[in-house]
C-alpha positions in Angstrom: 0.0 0.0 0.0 1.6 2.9 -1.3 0.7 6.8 0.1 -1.5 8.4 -2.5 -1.8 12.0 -1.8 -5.8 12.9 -2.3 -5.9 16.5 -1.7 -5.8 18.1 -5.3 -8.5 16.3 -6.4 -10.0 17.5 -9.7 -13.1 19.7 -9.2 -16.7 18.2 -9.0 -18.4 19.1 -12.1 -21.0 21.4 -12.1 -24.4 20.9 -10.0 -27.2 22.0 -12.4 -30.3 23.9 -10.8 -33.4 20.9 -10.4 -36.3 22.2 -12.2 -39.5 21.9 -9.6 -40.4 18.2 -9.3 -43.6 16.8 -11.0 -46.3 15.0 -9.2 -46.4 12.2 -8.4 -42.6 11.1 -9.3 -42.0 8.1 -10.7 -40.4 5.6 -8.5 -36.8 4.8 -9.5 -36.8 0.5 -10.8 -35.6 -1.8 -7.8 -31.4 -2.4 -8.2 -30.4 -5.2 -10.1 -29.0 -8.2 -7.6 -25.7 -7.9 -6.6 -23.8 -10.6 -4.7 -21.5 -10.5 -1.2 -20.4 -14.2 0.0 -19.7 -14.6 3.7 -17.0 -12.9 5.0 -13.3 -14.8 6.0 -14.2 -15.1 10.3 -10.6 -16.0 10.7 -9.6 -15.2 14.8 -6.5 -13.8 13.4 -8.0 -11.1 11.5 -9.2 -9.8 15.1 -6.0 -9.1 17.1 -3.7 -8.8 13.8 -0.9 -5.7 14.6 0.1 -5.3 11.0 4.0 -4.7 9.8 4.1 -3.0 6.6 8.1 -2.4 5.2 8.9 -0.5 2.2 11.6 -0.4 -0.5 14.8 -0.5 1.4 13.3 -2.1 4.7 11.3 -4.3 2.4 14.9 -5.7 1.5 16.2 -5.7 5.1 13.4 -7.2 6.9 13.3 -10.1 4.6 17.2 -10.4 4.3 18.8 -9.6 7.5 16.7 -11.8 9.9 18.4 -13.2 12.3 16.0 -13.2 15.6 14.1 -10.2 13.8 10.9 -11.7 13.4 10.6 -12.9 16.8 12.2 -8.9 18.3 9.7 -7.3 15.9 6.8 -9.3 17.6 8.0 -8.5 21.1 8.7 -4.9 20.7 5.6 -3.8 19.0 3.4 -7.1 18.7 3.4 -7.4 15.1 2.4 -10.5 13.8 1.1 -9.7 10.4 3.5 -8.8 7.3 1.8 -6.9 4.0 5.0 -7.2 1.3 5.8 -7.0 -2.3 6.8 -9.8 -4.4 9.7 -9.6 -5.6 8.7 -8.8 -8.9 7.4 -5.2 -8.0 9.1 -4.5 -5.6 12.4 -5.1 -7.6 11.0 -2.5 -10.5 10.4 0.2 -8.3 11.8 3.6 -9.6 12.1 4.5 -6.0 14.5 1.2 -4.9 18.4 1.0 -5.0 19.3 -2.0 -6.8 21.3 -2.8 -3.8 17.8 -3.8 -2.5 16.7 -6.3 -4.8 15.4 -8.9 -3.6 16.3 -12.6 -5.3 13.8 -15.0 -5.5 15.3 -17.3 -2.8 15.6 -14.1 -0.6 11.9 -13.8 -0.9 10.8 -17.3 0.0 13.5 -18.1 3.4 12.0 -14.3 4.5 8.3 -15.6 4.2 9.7 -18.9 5.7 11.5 -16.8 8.6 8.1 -14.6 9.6 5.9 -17.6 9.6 8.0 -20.2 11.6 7.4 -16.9 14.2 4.0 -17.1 14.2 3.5 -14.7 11.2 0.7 -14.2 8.6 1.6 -13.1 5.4 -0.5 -10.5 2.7 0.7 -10.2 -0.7 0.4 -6.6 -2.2 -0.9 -6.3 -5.4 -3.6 -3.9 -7.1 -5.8 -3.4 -10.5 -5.1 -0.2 -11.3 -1.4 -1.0 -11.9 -1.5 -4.6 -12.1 0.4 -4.7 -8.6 3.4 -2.4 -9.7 4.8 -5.2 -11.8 7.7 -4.1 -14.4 5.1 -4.3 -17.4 3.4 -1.7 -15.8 5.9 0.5 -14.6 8.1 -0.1 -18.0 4.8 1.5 -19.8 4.8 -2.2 -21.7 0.7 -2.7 -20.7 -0.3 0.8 -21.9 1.3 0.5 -25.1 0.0 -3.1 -25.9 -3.6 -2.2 -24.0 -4.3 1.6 -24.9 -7.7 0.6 -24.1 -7.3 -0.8 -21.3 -6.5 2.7 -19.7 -9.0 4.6 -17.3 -10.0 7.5 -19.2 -12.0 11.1 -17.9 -14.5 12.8 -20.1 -11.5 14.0 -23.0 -10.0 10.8 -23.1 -7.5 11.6 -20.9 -5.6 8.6 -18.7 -5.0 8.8 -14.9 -1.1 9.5 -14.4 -1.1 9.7 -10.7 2.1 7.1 -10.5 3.6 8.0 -14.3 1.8 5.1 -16.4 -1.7 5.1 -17.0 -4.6 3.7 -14.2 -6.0 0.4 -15.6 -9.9 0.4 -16.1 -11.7 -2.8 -14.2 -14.4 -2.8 -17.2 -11.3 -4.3 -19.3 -9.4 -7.1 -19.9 -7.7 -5.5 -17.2 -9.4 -7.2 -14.6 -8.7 -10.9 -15.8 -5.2 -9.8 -16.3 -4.7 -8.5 -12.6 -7.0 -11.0 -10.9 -4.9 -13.8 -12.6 -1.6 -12.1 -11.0 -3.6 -12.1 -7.6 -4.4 -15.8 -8.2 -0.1 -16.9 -8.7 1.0 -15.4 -6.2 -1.7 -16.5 -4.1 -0.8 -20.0 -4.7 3.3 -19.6 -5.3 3.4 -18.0 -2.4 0.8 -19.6 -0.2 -0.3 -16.3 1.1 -2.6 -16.2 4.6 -4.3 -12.6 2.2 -4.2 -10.5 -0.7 -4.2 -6.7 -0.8 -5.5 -4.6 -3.6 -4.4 -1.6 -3.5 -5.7 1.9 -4.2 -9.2 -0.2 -5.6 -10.7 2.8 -7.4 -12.0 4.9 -10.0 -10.0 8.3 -10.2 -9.7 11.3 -12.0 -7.7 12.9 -14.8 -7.5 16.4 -16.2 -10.5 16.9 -17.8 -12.7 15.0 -14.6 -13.4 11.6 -13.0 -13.4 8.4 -14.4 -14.5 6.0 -16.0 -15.4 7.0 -19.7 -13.5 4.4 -21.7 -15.6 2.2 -23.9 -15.7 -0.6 -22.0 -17.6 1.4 -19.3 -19.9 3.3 -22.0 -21.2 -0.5 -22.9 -21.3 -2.0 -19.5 -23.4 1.1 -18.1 -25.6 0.9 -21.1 -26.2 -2.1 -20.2 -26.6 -1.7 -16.6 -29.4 1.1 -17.4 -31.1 -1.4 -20.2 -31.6 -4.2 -17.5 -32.7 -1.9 -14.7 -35.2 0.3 -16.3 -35.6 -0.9 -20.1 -35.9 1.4 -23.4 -39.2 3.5 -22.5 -38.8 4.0 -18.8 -34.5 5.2 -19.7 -36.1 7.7 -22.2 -38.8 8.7 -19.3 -36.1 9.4 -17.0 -33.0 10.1 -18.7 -34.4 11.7 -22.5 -32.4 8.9 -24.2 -33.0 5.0 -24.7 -29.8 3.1 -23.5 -28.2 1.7 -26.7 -27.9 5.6 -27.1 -26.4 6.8 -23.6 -22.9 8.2 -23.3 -21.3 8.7 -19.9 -22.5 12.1 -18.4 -20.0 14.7 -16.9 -23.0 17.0 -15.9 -24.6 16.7 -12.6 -28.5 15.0 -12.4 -30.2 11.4 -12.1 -28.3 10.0 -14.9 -24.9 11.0 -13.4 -25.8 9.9 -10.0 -26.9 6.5 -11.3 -23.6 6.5 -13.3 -21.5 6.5 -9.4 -24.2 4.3 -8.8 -22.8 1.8 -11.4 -19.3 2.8 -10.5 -20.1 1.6 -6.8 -21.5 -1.3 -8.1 -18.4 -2.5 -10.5 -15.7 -1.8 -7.9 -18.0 -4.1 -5.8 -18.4 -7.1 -8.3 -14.8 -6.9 -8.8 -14.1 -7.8 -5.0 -17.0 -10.6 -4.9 -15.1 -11.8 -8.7 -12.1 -12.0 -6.6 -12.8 -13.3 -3.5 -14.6 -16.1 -5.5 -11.2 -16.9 -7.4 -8.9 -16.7 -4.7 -11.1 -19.4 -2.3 -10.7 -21.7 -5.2 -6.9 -21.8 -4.6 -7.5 -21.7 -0.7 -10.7 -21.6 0.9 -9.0 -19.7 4.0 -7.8 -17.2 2.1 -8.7 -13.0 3.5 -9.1 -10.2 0.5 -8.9 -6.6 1.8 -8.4 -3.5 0.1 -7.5 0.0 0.3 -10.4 2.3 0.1 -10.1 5.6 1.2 -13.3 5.8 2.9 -13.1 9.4 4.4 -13.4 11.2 1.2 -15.4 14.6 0.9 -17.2 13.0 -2.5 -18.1 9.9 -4.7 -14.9 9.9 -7.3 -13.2 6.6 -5.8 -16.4 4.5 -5.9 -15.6 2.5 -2.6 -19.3 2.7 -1.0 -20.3 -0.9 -2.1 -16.5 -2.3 -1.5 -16.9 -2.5 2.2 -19.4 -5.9 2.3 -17.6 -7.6 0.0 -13.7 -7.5 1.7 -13.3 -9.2 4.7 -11.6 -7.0 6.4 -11.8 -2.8 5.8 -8.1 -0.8 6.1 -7.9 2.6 4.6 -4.6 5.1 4.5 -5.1 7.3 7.3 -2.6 10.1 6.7 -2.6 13.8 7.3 -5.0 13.5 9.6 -4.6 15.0 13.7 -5.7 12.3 16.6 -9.5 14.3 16.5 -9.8 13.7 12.8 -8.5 10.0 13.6 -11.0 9.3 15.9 -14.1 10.6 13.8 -12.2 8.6 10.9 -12.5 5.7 12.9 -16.1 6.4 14.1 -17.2 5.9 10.1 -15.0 3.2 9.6 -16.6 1.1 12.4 -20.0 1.6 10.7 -18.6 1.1 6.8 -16.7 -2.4 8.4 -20.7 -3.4 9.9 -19.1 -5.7 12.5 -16.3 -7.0 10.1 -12.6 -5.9 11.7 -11.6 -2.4 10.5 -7.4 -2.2 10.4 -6.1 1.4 10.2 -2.6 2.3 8.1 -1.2 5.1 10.4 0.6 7.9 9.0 3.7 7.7 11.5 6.2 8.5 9.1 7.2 12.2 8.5 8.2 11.3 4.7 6.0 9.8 2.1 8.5 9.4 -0.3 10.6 6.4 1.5 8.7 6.1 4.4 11.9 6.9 6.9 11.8 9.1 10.1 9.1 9.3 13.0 6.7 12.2 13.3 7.4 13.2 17.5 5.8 10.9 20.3 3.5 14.0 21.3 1.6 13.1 17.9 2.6 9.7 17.0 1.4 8.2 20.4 -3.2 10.4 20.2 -2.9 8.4 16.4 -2.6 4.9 17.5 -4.6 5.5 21.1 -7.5 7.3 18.8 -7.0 3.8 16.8 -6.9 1.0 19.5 -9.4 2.9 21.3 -12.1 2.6 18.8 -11.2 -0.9 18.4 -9.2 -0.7 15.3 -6.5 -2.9 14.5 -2.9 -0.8 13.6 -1.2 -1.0 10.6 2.7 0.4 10.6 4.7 1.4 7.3 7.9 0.3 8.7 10.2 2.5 6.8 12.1 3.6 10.3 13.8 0.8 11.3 17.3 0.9 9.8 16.9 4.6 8.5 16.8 7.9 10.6 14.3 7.9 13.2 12.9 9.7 16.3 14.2 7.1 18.9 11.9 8.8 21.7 8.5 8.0 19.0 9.4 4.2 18.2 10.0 3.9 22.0 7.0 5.0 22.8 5.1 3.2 19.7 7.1 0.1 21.0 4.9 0.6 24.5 1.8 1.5 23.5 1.7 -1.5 20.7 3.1 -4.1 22.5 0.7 -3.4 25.9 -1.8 -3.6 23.5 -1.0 -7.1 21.9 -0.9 -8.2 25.7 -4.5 -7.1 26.7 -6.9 -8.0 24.3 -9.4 -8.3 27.2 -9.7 -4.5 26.7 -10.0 -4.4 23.0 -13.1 -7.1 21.9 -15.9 -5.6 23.9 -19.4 -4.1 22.5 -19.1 -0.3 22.6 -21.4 1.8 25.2 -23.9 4.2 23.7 -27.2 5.3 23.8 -27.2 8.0 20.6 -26.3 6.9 17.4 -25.4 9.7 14.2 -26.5 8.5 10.9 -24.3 8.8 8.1 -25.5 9.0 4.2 -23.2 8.2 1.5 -26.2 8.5 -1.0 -26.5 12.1 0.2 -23.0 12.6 -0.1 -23.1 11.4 -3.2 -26.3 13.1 -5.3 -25.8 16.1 -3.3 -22.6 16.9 -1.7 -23.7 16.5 1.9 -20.7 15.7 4.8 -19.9 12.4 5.0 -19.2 13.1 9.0 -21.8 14.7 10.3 -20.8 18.4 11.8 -23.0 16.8 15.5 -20.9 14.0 15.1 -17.7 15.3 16.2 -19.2 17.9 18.7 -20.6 15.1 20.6 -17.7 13.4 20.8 -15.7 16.3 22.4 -18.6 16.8 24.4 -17.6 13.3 25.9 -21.1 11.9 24.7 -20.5 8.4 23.0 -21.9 7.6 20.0 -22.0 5.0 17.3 -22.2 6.2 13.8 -25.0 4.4 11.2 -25.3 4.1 7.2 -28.5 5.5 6.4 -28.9 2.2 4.0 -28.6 0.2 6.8 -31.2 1.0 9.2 -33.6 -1.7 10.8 -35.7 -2.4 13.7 -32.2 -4.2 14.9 -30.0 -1.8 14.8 -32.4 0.9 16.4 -33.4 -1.0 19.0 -30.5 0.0 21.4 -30.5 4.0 21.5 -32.6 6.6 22.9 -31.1 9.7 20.6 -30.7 9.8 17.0 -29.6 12.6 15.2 -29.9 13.1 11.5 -28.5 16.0 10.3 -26.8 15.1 6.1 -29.4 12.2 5.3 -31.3 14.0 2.6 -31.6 10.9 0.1 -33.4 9.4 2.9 -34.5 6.2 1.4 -38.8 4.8 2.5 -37.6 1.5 3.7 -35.1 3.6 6.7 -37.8 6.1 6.5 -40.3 3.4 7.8 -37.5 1.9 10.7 -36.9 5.4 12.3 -40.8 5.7 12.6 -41.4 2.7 14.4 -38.6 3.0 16.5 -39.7 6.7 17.7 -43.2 5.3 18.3 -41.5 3.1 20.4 -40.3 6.2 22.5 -37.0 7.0 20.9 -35.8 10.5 20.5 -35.4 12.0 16.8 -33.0 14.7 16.0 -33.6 15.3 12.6 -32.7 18.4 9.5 -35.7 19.8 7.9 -34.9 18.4 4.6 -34.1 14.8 5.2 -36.0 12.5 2.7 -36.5 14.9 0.9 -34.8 14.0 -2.4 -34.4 9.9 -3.6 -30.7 8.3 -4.6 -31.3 10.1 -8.0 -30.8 13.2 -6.1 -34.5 14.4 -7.5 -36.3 16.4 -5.3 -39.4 14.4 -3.8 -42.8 16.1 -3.4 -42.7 15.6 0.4 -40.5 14.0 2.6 -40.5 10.3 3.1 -39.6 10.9 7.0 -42.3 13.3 7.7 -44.9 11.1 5.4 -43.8 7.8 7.7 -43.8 10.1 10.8 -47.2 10.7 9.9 -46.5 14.6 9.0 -47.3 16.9 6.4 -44.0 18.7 6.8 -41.2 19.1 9.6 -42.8 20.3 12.5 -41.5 23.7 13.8 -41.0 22.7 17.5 -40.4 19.6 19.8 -43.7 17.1 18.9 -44.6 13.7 20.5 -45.2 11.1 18.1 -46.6 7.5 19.8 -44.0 7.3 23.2 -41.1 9.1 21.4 -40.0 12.7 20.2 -39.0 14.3 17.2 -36.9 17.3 16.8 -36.4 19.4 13.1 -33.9 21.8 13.9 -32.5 24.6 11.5 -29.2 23.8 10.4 -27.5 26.9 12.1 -29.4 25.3 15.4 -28.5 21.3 15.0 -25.4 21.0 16.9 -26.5 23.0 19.9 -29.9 21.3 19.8 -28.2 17.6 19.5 -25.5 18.9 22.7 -28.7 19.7 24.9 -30.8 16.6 24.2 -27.9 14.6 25.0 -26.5 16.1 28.2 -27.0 13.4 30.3 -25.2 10.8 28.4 -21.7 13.1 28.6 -19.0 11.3 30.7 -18.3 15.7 31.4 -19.7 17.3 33.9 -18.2 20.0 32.6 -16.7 21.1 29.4 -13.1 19.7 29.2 -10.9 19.9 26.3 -8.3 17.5 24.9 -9.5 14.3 26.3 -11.8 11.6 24.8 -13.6 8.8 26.2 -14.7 5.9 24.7 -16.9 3.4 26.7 -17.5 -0.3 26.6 -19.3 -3.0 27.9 -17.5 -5.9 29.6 -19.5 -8.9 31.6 -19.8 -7.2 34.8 -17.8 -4.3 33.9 -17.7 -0.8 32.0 -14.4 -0.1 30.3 -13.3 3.5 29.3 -10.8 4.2 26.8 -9.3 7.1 27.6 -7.4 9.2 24.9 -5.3 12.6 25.8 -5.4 14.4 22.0 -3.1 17.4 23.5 0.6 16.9 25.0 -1.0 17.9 28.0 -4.3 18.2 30.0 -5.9 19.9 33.3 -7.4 17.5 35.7 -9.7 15.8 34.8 -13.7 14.5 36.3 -15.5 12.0 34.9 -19.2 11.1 35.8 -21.1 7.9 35.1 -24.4 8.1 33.0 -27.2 7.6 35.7 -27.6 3.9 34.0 -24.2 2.3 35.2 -24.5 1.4 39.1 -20.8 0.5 40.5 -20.5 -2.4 42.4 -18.2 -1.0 44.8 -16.6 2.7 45.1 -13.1 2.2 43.1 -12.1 1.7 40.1 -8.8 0.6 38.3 -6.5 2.9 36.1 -4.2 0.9 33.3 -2.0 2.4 31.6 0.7 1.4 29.2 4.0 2.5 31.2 3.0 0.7 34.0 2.2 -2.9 34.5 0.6 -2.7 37.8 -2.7 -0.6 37.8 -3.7 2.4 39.5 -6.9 2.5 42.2 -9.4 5.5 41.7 -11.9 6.1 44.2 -15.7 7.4 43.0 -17.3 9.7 44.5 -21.2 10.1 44.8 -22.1 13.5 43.9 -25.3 15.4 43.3 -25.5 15.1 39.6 -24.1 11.4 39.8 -20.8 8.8 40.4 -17.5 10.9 39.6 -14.2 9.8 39.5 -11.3 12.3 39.2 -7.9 12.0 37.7 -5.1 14.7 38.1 -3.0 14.1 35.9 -4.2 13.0 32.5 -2.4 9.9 31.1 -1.7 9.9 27.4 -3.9 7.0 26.8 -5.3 4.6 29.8 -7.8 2.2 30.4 -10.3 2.5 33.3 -12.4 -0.4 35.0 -15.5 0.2 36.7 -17.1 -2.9 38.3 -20.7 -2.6 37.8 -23.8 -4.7 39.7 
């Protein structure tokens, strides 16, 4: 997994005013079917602490081993490996050919990692066909012009110097027989595809090569047939190019996108079980992105595990990443790539302890598994960060008791891709990241997703980005406020379908039983619903949710995050400043301690710390005067 710098992304082309909707509209045809098998349930997929090296420490790792496998695993508690084959990695215009790797080299380094208890991923990737030297060399691009991802004006995606391979191709039976060999040559435990995307070029996004013009034609012919495409879209399908304006046939276009990058996963998931049945596929989709150019959003239930590149980003912005990441992965393990490194171009050197040590406790904290780019260990480094990595890693290979709990929350924040999509909305929810630093735990919810299920356990949800609202969620949230939950919810959501069209009412307020959004706090069956203005959301979604804070009072630069245990409440405590005041914590009025103490653990210890609680007026406090950088607290509960 290479570092693939996202912020100059092309601009989004041009939202086009909707004319006024007719009445009634017509209902958009049910999706065609779309496979996900069973996901890989492997344990080791749960407590994997992934060990990623690069170019020169690619070559060192697997050449100069000596007890290095075993010291790795005791330092830090890595007992995963993501590498190259030697073919890439030998061809890379970044690698000395001092660090070549031989074939033999290759094989007694995989032999070395797994005699210590290793599992091994194989890197490789569509878009550039794993890195391999007919890639890089140019050799595929000139035998396969069309084989290229192309924007609007033809143009190919350069990002890495040779064009981005298109999955509608023969592309994709080229790279997925790659994944296959080395699957079985090298007997790999999982294969990574990296950077699994659509992109963009100079004149837009991607794809508009032929091979997608006749595979979206087709798409549109089977889903809605000659008449209904002209009804909707002007045009029959035999007659529908790829649009690069804004409107329903360019959001059912990232539709389709979604849907290929998706049937390329279940494709090679299917392959790879045919050469071992064990075998995990994962790949790199950069989930926290601002818009709908990658084409990840179906990717998620059909990889058995989810890992993104989280780079760039401050411990806050790691812990709301992680937040979504839990609710894209649905209960399948999320892994997190941490950007430790200072340089992305050879991965050397350690960014300081005071921010290397908030981005793996905002990981671990939400449950996430690390991932380390190891480009440190024989190059110059910070020896005070990989010191303090080394710590915090290896205390948390030892206590998995405090990493594979069910989180603790009573308000849940529903996220909309769809909306994000059709109409630019935020992926993370603006409430969603004020209630966090408001010390009010929350899980975060795909607006596709909602059910009866998932409902059932809160007593807030806000809504505050979910526009493309669809009726079947619509219906869910209904029931579950007549069943006395609390509903925090924009004026505009279900307002427009996944076509982005603007719907003559909303489907919320129609299953809600409402003619519109009502204009103050109204009861509906045993629950409440709330419409707020958008200027007034935040503050609204802070006051209803008061009583769930772990703060008595405002406190900055800490975070909690709680979970359930047996006979126990767990909270993860995460210092996101180099320093904090003291610090008081007070239990929600549902946890009842079983006695008045409760147990501080922290990494540079290994004995743990008592806390008394105190009974207060406003509840059970505990206080802490000097803030640990990240820590663990036990509360035994009745």
């Amino acid at each position: 997994m290479r570092y693939l710098k996202l912020s100059l992304l092309f601009a989004l082309p041009a939202v086009l005013n909707a004319a006024p909707p007719e009445s009634p509209l017509e209902p958009v045809p049910p999706d065609l079917p779309l496979r996900a098998s069973p996901p890989c349930v492997a344990p080791w997929l749960q407590s994997a602490t992934v060990l990623q090296p690069v170019l020169h420490s690619q070559f060192t790792l697997l050449t100069r081993l000596g007890d290095r496998p075993r010291h790795l695993q005791q330092e830090f508690g890595f007992n995963v490996i993501t590498i190259q084959p030697p073919d890439s990695h030998n061809c890379d215009p970044g690698l000395s050919p001092a660090d070549h790797l031989s074939e033999d080299q290759f094989r007694a380094g995989m032999a070395a990692f797994r005699a210590a208890g290793y599992h091994i991923i194989l890197y490789t990737s569509i878009f550039a066909n794993g890195q391999t030297p007919e890639w890089q060399s140019g050799q595929i691009a000139r035998e396969h012009p069309d084989w290229s991802q192309r924007d609007p004006a033809g143009n190919p995606v350069l990002a890495y110097g040779q064009p981005w391979l298109c999955p509608s191709t023969g592309a994709r039976d080229y790279a997925l027989d790659r994944a296959v060999r080395i699957a079985r040559e090298y007997q790999a435990d999982g294969i990574l595809l990296d950077n699994n995307e659509f992109y963009f070029a100079q004149a837009g996004w991607t794809c508009h090569c032929a091979a997608c013009t006749r595979a979206f034609r087709e798409y549109v012919r089977q889903r809605f047939g000659n008449e209904r495409a002209k009804r909707f879209f002007g045009v029959s399908p035999g007659q529908l190019e790829i649009p690069s304006q804004e409107g329903p046939l360019f959001a059912l276009w990232l539709h389709w996108r979604n849907r290929l990058w998706a049937e390329i996963n279940e494709s090679f998931r299917a392959r790879l079980r045919q050469v071992n049945p064990r075998i995990m596929l994962l790949a790199n989709t950069q989930y926290l992105f601002d818009n709908a150019c990658l084409a990840s959003d179906l990717q998620y239930e059909r990889e058995d595990v989810v890992v993104s590149e989280s780079v760039g980003l401050n411990s806050r912005g790691m812990s709301d990443k992680m937040l979504l990441g839990q609710a894209m992965a649905a209960g399948r393990p999320l892994w997190n790539y941490i950007g430790t490194f200072v340089n992305g171009a050879d991965y050397t050197g350690l960014k300081p302890p005071e921010v290397v040590t908030p981005l793996i406790a905002a990981t671990i904290a939400h449950e996430a598994r690390p991932w380390i780019v190891d480009g440190f260990d024989d190059g110059p480094t910070d020896p005070r960060a990989r010191k303090e990595m080394s710590v915090l890693l290896s205390w948390h290979s030892a206590h998995p008791e405090f990493f594979t709990n069910a989180p603790w929350a009573q308000v849940g924040v529903v996220l909309s891709l769809p909306s994000r999509n059709a109409l630019h909305r935020a992926l993370i929810p603006f409430n969603l990241s004020a209630l966090v630093q408001a010390g009010v735990p929350i899980i975060a919810l795909r607006d596709e997703e909602l059910s009866a299920k998932k409902l059932r356990p809160f007593r807030v949800l806000t809504i505050e980005t979910a526009a493309c609202l669809d009726e079947t969620a619509a219906r869910a949230l209904a029931k579950w406020v007549r069943a006395g939950g609390i509903l925090i919810a924009a004026p505009d959501i279900g307002s427009y379908d996944g076509l982005g069209r603007k719907r003559p009412a909303s489907v919320l307020w129609q299953a809600l039983g409402l003619d519109s959004p009502p204009a103050q706090e109204i009861a509906i069956g045993r629950g409440k619903v709330i419409a707020p203005q958008p200027a007034e959301f935040t503050r609204e979604t802070l006051n209803r949710t008061q009583s769930d804070s772990f703060f008595p009072a405002p406190h900055a630069g800490v975070e909690v995050t709680p979970y359930r245990m047996a006979h126990s409440l767990l909270l993860q405590l995460i210092r996101h400043e180099s320093s904090a005041p003291p610090l008081v914590l007070r239990l929600p009025g549902s946890f009842q301690p079983a006695e008045m103490t409760a147990q501080l653990f922290t990494p540079d210890s290994t004995d743990s710390k008592t806390l008394p609680l105190s009974a207060a007026a406003d509840g059970i406090t505990l206080s802490l005067a000097a803030v640990p950088a990240y820590g663990v607290i036990k509360i035994s509960l009745h």
